[in-house]
C-alpha atoms as one frame of an Amber mdcrd trajectory, in Angstrom:
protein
  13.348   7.342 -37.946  16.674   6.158 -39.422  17.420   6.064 -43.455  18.155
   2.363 -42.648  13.816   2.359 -41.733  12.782   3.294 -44.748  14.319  -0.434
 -46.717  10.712  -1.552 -46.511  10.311   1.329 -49.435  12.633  -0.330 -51.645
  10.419  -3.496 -52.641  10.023  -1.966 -56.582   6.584  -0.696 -56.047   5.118
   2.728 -56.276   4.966   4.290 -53.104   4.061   7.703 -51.753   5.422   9.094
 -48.629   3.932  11.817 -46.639   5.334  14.234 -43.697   2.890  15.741 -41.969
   3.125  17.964 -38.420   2.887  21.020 -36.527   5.545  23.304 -38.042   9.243
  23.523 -36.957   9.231  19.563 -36.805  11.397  19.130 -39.284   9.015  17.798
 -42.552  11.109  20.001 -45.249  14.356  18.290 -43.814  13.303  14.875 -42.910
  11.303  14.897 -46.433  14.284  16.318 -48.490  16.775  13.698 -47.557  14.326
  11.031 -48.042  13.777  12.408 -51.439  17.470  12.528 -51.702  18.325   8.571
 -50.579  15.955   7.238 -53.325  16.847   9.296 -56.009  20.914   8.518 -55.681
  19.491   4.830 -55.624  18.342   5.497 -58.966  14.389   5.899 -58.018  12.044
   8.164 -59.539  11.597  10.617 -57.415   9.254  13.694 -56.682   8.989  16.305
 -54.204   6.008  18.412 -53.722   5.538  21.306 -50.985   2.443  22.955 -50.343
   4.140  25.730 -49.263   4.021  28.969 -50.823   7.606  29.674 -50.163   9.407
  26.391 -49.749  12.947  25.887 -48.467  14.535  22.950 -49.457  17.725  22.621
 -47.963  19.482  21.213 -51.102  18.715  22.828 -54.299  19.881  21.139 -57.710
């Protein structure tokens, strides 16, 4: 999946995305620079890990 696949999330409507999979799939990365594209659009955006020890590659 390509950043350009996700335009179907900018319609204006609430939305909630989920990454789910075995581990060392890639959820924290793919689901960080999601995060990332619609919040320098000027979205709302949240993150939320489950994780007791997350690792989000960018850190603010």
């Amino acid at each position: 999946m390509s950043v350009q696949d996700l335009d179907f999330l900018d319609e204006g409507k609430r939305n909630m995305l989920m990454f789910c999979g075995k581990g060392g799939t890639g959820k924290t990365t793919s689901s960080t620079v999601t995060a990332v594209h619609f919040a320098q659009r000027g979205y709302r955006t949240l993150l939320i890990s489950p994780d007791p020890a997350p690792s989000y590659p960018l850190r603010g």
